[in-house]
C-alpha positions as CSV (number, residue, x, y, z in Angstrom):
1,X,74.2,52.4,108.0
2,X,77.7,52.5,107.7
3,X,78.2,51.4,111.0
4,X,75.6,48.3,110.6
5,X,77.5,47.5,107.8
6,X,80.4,46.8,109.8
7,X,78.7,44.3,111.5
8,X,79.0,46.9,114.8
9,X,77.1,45.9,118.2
10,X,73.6,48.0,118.7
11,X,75.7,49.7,122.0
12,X,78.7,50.3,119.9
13,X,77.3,51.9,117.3
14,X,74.9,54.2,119.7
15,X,78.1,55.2,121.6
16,X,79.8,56.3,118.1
17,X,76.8,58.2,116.8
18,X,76.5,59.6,120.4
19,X,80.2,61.2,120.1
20,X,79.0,62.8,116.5
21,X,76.0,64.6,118.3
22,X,78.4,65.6,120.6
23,X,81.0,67.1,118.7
24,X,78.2,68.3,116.1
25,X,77.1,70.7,119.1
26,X,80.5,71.6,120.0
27,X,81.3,72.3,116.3
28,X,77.7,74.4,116.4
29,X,78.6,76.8,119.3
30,X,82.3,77.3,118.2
31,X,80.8,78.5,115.0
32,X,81.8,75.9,112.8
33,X,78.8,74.2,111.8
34,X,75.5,75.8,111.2
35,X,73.3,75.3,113.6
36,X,70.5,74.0,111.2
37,X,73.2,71.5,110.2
38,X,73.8,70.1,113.6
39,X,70.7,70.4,115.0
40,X,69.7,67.3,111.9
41,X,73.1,65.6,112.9
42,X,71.9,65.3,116.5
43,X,67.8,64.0,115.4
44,X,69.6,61.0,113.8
45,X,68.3,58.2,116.2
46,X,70.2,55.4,117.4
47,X,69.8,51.8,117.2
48,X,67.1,49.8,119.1
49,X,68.9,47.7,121.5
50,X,67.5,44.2,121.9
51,X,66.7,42.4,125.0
52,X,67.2,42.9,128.9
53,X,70.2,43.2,130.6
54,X,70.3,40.2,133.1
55,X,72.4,40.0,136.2
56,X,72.4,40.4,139.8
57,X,73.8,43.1,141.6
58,X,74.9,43.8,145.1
59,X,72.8,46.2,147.0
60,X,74.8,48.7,149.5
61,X,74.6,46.9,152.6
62,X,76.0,43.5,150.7
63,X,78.9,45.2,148.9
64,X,79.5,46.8,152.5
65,X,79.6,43.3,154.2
66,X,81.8,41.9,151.7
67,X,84.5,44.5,151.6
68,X,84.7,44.2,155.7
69,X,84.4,40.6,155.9
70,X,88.1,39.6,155.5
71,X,90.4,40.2,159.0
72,X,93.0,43.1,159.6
73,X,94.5,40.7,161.9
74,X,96.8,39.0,158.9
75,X,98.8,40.3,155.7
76,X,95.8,38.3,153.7
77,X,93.2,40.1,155.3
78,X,95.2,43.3,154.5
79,X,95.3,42.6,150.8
80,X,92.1,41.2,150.5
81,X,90.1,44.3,151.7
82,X,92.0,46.3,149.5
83,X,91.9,44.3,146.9
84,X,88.2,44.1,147.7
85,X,88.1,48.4,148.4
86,X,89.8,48.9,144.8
87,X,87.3,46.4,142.9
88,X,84.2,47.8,144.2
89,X,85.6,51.6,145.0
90,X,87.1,52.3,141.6
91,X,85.5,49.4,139.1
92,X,88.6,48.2,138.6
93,X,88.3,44.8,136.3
94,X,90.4,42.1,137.4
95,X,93.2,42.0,134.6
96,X,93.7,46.0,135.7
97,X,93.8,45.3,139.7
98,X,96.7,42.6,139.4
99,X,98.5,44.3,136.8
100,X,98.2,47.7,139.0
101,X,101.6,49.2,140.2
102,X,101.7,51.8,143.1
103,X,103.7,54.2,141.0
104,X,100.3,54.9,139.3
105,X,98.4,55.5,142.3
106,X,99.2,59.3,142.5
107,X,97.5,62.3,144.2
108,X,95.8,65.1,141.6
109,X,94.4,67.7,142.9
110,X,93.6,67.0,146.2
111,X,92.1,63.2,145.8
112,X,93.9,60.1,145.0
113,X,93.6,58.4,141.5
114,X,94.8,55.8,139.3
115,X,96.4,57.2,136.5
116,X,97.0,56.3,133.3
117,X,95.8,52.5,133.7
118,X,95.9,50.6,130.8
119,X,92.5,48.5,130.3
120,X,90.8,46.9,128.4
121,X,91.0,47.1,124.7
122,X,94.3,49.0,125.2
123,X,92.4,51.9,126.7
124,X,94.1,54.2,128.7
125,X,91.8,55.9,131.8
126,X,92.5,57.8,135.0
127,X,90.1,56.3,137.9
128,X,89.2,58.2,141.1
129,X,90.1,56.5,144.1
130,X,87.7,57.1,147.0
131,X,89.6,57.8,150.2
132,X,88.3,54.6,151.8
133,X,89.6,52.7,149.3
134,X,93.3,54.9,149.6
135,X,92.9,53.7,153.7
136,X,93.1,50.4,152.7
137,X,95.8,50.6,150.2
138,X,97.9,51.9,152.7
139,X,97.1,49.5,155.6
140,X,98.2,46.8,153.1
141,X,101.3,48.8,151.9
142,X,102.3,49.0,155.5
143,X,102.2,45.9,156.6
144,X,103.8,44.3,153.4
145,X,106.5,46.9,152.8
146,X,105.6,47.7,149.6
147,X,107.4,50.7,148.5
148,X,107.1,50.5,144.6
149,X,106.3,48.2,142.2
150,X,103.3,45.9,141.4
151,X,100.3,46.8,144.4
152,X,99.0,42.8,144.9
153,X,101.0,39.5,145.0
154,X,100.2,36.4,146.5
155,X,100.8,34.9,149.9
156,X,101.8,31.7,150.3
157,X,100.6,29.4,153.6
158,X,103.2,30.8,156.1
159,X,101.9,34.2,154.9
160,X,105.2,35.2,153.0
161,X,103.9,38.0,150.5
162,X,105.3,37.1,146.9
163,X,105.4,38.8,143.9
164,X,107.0,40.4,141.2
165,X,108.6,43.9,143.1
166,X,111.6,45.8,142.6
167,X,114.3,44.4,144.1
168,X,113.7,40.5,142.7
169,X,113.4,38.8,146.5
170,X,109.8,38.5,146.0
171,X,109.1,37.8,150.0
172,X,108.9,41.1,152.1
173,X,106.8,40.0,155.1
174,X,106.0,37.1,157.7
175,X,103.0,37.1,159.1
């Protein structure tokens, strides 16, 4: 009730009460809550969520065409199906994918990630990056010579790439 109070969205306020079940049976096992006590915390039901979600989604052999359609033959092609690879491979939104620098793609245990992005509401997440996704990073790196810094600029017509990198030139390949 609390929570309605606050004027709280129907998924926001299922995904708090969800986290109090959740620590309720944590808090249960460890032997700090009763188990009578939790097992009432976790019956409280959540809030009826109104409406269908509307929207049209990409089925696998679309999302597969439109990451391959742009060229390797150019440095745009190059970024774009990376670009394209990290949007799709790691649901990046697109405030995190321009703001992405290549000092927070590291490798953890065996698998590439993204760590440590800063998103949306200030949240801070690590994101798996597939290795598909990690080939296409590092065909663009390669051809624009990006060795730290932000991951994406732009290119202008004579296929400069542009962008806000270390050393303050901004252009680092003809295409």
């Amino acid at each position: 009730m609390q929570l309605e109070q606050l004027h709280l969205g129907p998924s926001t306020i299922n995904q708090r009460l969800a986290a109090v079940r959740r620590l309720a049976y944590e808090a249960s096992d460890s032997g700090l809550l009763s188990p009578e006590l939790a097992a009432g915390m976790k019956r409280v039901k959540g809030v009826k969520q109104l409406g269908v979600r509307v929207g049209n989604w990409l089925t696998a052999e679309q999302g597969r065409s439109l990451v391959e359609a742009p060229t390797l033959e150019t440095p745009r092609g190059k970024r774009d199906r990376a670009i394209l690879g990290v949007l799709l491979g790691c649901g990046l939104r697109r405030s995190e994918l321009v703001h992405l620098r290549l000092e927070g793609l590291q490798q953890r245990e065996d698998h590439w990630a993204v760590v440590d992005l800063v998103g949306k509401g200030g949240h801070v997440r690590t994101i798996s990056v597939p290795d598909w996704v990690k080939k296409r990073i590092d065909q663009w790196t390669q051809a624009s010579g990006i060795a730290a810094g932000r991951l994406f600029g732009s290119i202008n017509k004579r296929g400069a790439v542009w962008g806000g990198w270390p050393d303050g030139k901004g252009c680092l390949v003809r295409g």
